[in-house]
N, C-alpha and C positions, 0 to 999 in steps of 0.2 A: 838519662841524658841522651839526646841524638849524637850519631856519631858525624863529629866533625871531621874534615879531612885537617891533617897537618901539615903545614907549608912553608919554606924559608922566604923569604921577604932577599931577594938578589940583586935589589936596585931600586934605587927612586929618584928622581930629577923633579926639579923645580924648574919653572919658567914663568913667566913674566908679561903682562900687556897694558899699556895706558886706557882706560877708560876715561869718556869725556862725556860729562851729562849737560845734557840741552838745558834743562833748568836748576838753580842751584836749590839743593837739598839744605834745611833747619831742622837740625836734632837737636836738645840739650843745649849747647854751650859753642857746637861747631856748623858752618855755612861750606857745607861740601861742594863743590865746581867740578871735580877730577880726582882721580884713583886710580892705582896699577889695581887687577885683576892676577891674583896666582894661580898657576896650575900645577898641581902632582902629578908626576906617572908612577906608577909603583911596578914591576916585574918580581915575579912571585914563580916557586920552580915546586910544584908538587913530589909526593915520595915518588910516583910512578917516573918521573923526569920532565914529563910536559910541564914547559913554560906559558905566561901570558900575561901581557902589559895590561893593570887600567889605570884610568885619569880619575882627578876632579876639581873645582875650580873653583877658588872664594874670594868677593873682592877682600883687600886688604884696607881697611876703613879707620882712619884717627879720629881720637877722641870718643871711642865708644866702650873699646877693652879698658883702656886706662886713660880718666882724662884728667890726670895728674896736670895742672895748669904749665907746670916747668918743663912741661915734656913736650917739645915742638910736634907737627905733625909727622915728618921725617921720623923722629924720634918712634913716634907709635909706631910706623910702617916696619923701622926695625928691628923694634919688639918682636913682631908679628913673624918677622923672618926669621928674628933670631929663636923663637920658638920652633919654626920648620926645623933648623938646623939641627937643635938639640934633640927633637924625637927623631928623624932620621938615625941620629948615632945608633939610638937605641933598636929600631926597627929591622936595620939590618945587620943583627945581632945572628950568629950564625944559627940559634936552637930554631926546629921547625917546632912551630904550634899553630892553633887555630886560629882564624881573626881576630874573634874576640879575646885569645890569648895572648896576641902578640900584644893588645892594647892593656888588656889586665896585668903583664908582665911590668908592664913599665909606666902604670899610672902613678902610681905615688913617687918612685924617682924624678918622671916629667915634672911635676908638683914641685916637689923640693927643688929642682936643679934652677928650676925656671925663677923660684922664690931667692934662691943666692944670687941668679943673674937682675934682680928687680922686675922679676916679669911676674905680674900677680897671677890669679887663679887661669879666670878668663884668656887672660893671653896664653900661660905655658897649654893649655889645653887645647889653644887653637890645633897649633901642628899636628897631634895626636889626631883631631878631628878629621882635617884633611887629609892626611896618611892615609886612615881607617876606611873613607869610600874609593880612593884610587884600589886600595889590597882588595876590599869586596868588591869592587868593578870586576877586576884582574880576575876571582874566584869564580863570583859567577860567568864570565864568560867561559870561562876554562869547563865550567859545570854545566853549560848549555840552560843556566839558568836562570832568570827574570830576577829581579830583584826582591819581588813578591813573593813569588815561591821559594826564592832562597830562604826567606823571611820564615815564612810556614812550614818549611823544616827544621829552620836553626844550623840552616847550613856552616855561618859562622862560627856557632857553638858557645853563645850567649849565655852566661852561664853567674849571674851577678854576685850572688854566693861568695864566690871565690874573690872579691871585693866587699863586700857588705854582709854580714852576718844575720841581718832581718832580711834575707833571701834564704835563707837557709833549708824550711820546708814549703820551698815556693815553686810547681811545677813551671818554669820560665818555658818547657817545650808545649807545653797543654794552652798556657796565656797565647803563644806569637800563634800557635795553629788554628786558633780560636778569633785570630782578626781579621776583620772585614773593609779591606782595602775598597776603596774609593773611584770612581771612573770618572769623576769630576767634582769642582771643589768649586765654591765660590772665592774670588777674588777680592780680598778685603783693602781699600784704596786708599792709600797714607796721604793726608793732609798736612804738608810741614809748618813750621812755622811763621815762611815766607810765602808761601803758594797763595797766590791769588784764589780767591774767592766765586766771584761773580764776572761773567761779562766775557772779554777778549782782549785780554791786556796786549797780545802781540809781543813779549819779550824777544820769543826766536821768530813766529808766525811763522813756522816748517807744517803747516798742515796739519799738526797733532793738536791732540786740545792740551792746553793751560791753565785753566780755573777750574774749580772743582764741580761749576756749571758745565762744562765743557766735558769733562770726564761724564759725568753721569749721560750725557747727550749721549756718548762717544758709544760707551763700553757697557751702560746700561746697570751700572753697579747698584747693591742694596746694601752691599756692607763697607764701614768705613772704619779708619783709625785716623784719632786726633790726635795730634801734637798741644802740648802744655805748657806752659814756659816758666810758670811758678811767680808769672805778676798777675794776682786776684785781677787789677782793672785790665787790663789787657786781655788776657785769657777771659774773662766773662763777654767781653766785648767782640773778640773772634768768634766765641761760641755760639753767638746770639747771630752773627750775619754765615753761620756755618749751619744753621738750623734754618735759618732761613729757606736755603738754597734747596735745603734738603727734602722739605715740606711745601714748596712750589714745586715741586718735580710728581707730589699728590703718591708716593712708590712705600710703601711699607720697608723701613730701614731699621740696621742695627748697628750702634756704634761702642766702640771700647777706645777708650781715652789712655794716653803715654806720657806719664813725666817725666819720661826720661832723669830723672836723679834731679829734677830741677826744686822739689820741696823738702827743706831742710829734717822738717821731723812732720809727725801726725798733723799736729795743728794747723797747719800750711793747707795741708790737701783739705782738712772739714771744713777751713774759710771758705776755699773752693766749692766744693759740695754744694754747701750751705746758702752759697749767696748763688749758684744755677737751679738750688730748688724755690728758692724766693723770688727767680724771675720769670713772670709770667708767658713772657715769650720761649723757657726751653723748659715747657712744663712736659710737652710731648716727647722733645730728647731727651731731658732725664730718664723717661720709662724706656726710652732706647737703648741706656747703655748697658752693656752686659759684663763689665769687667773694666778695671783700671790697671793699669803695668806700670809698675817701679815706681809710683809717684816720690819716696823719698832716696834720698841720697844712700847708697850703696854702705856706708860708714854708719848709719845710722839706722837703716831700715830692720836690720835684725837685732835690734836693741830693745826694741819697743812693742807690747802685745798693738795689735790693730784687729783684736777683736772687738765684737759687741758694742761699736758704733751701728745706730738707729739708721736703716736705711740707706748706710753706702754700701755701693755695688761690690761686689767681691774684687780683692786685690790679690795680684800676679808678681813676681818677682824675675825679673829678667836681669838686667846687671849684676845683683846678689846671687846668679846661679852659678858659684864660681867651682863648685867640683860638685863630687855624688853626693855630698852629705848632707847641701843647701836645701834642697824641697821640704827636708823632713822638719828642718831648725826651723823654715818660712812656716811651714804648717802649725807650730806648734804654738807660733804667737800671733795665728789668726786668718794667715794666708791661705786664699784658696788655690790656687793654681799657677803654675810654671810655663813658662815660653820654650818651647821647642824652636830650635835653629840650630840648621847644621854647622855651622863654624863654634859650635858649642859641642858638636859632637852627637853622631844619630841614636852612638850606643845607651849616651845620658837620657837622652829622647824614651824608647824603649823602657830603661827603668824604670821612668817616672812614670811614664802611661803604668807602667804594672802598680807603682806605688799606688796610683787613682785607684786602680783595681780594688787592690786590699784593704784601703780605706774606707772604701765607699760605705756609706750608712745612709739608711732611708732620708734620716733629717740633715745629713750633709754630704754634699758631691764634691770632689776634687776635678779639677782638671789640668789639662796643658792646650794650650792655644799655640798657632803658628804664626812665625813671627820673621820677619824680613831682613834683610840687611843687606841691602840693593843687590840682591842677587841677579845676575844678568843671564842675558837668553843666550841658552848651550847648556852645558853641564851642571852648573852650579845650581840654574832657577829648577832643572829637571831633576837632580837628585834631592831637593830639597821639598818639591812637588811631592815626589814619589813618598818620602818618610811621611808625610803629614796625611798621603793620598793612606798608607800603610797602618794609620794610626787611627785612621776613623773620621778625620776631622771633616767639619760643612763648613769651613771660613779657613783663609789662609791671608797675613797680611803679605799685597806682594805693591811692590813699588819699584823694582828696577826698571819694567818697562815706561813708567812716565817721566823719571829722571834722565832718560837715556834713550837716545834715538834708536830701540833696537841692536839690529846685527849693523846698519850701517855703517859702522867702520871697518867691518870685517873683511876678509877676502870674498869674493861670490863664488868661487867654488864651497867655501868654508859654508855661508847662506844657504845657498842650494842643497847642501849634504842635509844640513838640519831640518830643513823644509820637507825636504825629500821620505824623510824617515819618521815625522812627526809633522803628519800635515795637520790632524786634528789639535796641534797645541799651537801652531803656526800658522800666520800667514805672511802675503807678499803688498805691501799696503803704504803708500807713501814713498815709495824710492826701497825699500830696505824688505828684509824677515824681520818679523817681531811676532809679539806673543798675541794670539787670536783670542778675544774674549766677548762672548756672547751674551748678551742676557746675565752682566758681572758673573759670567762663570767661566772657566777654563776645563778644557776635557782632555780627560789624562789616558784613553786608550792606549796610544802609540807608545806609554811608558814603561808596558809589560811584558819589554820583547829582550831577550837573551842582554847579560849586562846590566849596570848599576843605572838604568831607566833611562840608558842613549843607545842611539840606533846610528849618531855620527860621532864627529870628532872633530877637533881645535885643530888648525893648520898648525902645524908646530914648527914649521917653517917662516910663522909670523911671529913668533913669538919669541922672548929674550931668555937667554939665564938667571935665575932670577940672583941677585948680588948675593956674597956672601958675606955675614955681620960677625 
């Protein structure tokens, strides 16, 4: 095992920011408008004495952790907080250990404590999550070290073993030194369930495109992700003027489709399947798609093998990724692959890429794909770049930048610092900073530089306390 440094965790503060999206977001069940944005600081005091702050920053989003129908939106956001609260207790616990120890120390308490207070997996594990890259922000900078490199030594001291027992003779320092981070990622471009289609509908007409014609004009994108709704006529009937658009643009594409928990059991999604491969017009998207995520209800979905269905695309579990032990139960009744997102936690991410690893068999591949959650431009879109940039991945889905006017609401000095630091992932275009994307690609150079893959910082002088629940 690499030696990790051992550190006390001496402070952490929450803070707080409204986000306002230009167009409203359809996921599932819920018509997003608006969202606070959280931020961590964590202050972290090495054996030597040198202290050092870092951040990281996740929207707070209802209806996606738990969309219990009795549970108002309010309701989730306090979930979400009341989660911060309880890992905090535990983090600034006086015993110094390594990153990945202060998280291994208190996974399964966060678990439980979180399941007494009604916070299921998903939720208690948020807190933990963002903790975890504000302390390795904090580590590497103190370390003079990228996040990448930190990565290729194990500076954290990543050690899964010590949670999981099928790690046991598993070199985890020879897997991370062995990965081959990324300098640029294609941008995979979420189509919700309201987003206009075709043409120039003009909802805001702020200059940005709107329809997923517009986007392609715009950004130049080849990969996409669908939204599902779990109504067969509906859904076949989007798909058909979404293939459209796709195949006038004449651009070699790849798409993975999201049911967001909208289909009850198996059956639901083969209607699906079944009546997109009987229509003539998405004969060419079918052979597009490269994967489906969560098409059944999270209650349901690990019940049921979903193997050895004729022909459908391999299926992903994102909502059912509710702690370490999910990948392995999804694999077993047929699932191939797992969503990486950081408000699920980077360190989860990491294992399950090793999982792939160990798996792997000539006649079967595992994987994990990246996956969105309106992550906004600053910390949040760049640490969650960086893990995916880290992991190997050629597609990322990202969507904060077309719900969301950018840094626009931001302060300009706040603009300017990010631009300044990360021009290659940046530009200045429309009134505001927003994320630069070329040829649907984004370049992640400027993300290798000292620190958890930021070169600026959140005015914290804009930003609130975040409540206490």
């Amino acid at each position: 095992m690499s030696v990790a440094p051992a550190f006390r965790i001496v402070e952490i503060e929450f803070h707080e920011r409204p986000v306002r999206l230009r167009l409203p977001f359809r996921f599932g069940v819920l018509t997003l408008s608006a969202a606070p944005q959280v931020f961590a600081r964590a202050r972290i005091r090495l054996a030597d004495g040198r202290e050092g702050w870092g951040a990281a920053a996740e929207m707070l989003i209802p209806k996606w952790f738990d969309k219990n129908p009795d549970l108002s939106n309010e309701d989730n956001l306090d979930q979400l907080r009341r989660s911060l609260w309880l890992a905090r207790e535990k983090y600034l616990a006086a015993t110094p250990r390594t990153a990945f120890g202060h998280f291994a120390a208190h996974y399964r308490e966060q678990l439980t404590e979180g399941e007494t207070a009604g916070l299921n997996a998903l939720v208690a594990s948020f807190g933990p999550a963002l903790i975890d890259r504000a302390v390795l922000d904090a580590l590497c900078r103190l370390s003079g070290e990228s996040f990448f490199s930190a990565m290729g030594k194990n500076l954290p001291g990543l050690d899964p073993a010590a949670l999981l027992p099928e790690f046991r003779d598993f070199d985890m320092d020879r897997f991370l030194a062995a990965l081959h981070p990324r300098r640029s990622i294609h941008a995979r471009h979420t189509v919700g369930l309201v987003d206009p289609i075709d043409g120039h509908p003009r909802q805001v007409d702020d200059g940005l495109p709107e329809s997923l014609h517009e986007v392609i004009e715009t950004y130049g994108h080849r990969w996409f992700k669908l939204k599902v709704g779990g109504d067969l006529g509906a859904d076949l009937a989007r798909l058909r003027e979404i293939a459209a658009v796709l195949e006038r643009h004449g651009r070699d594409y790849r798409v993975t489709l999201d049911g967001n928990e909208q289909y009850p059991d198996l059956d639901g999604l083969l209607a699906l399947w079944e009546g997109m491969r009987a229509d003539p017009a998405l004969t060419r998207f079918c052979e597009a798609i490269v994967f489906i995520e969560q098409p059944i209800h999270r209650q349901q979905a690990l019940a049921q093998a979903v193997d050895g269905v004729q022909g459908l695309p391999p299926l992903l579990i994102d909502e059912s990724d509710g702690d370490l032990d999910a990948f392995p139960r999804a694999r077993a009744l047929g699932y191939r692959g797992v969503s990486s997102k950081s408000c699920k936690g980077f360190y989860k991410s990491l294992i399950n890429a090793a999982r792939c690893q160990r798996w792997w068999t000539p006649a079967r591949a595992y994987f994990l794909s990246g996956e969105d959650l309106t992550t906004q431009a600053g910390l949040a879109v760049q640490q969650d770049l960086a893990l995916v940039a880290l992991l190997g991945l050629g597609h990322v889905e990202r969507n904060g930048h077309h719900y969301v006017n950018g840094m626009a609401d931001l302060p300009e000095t706040e603009q300017a610092a990010f631009l300044a630091a990360h021009g290659d992932l940046y530009e200045r275009r429309q009134g505001a900073v927003r994320l630069r994307i070329r040829d649907g690609q984004l370049a992640l150079d400027s993300l290798y530089g000292a620190g958890f893959a930021s070169g600026a910082g959140p005015d914290w002088e804009h930003c609130a306390p975040m409540p206490t629940v």
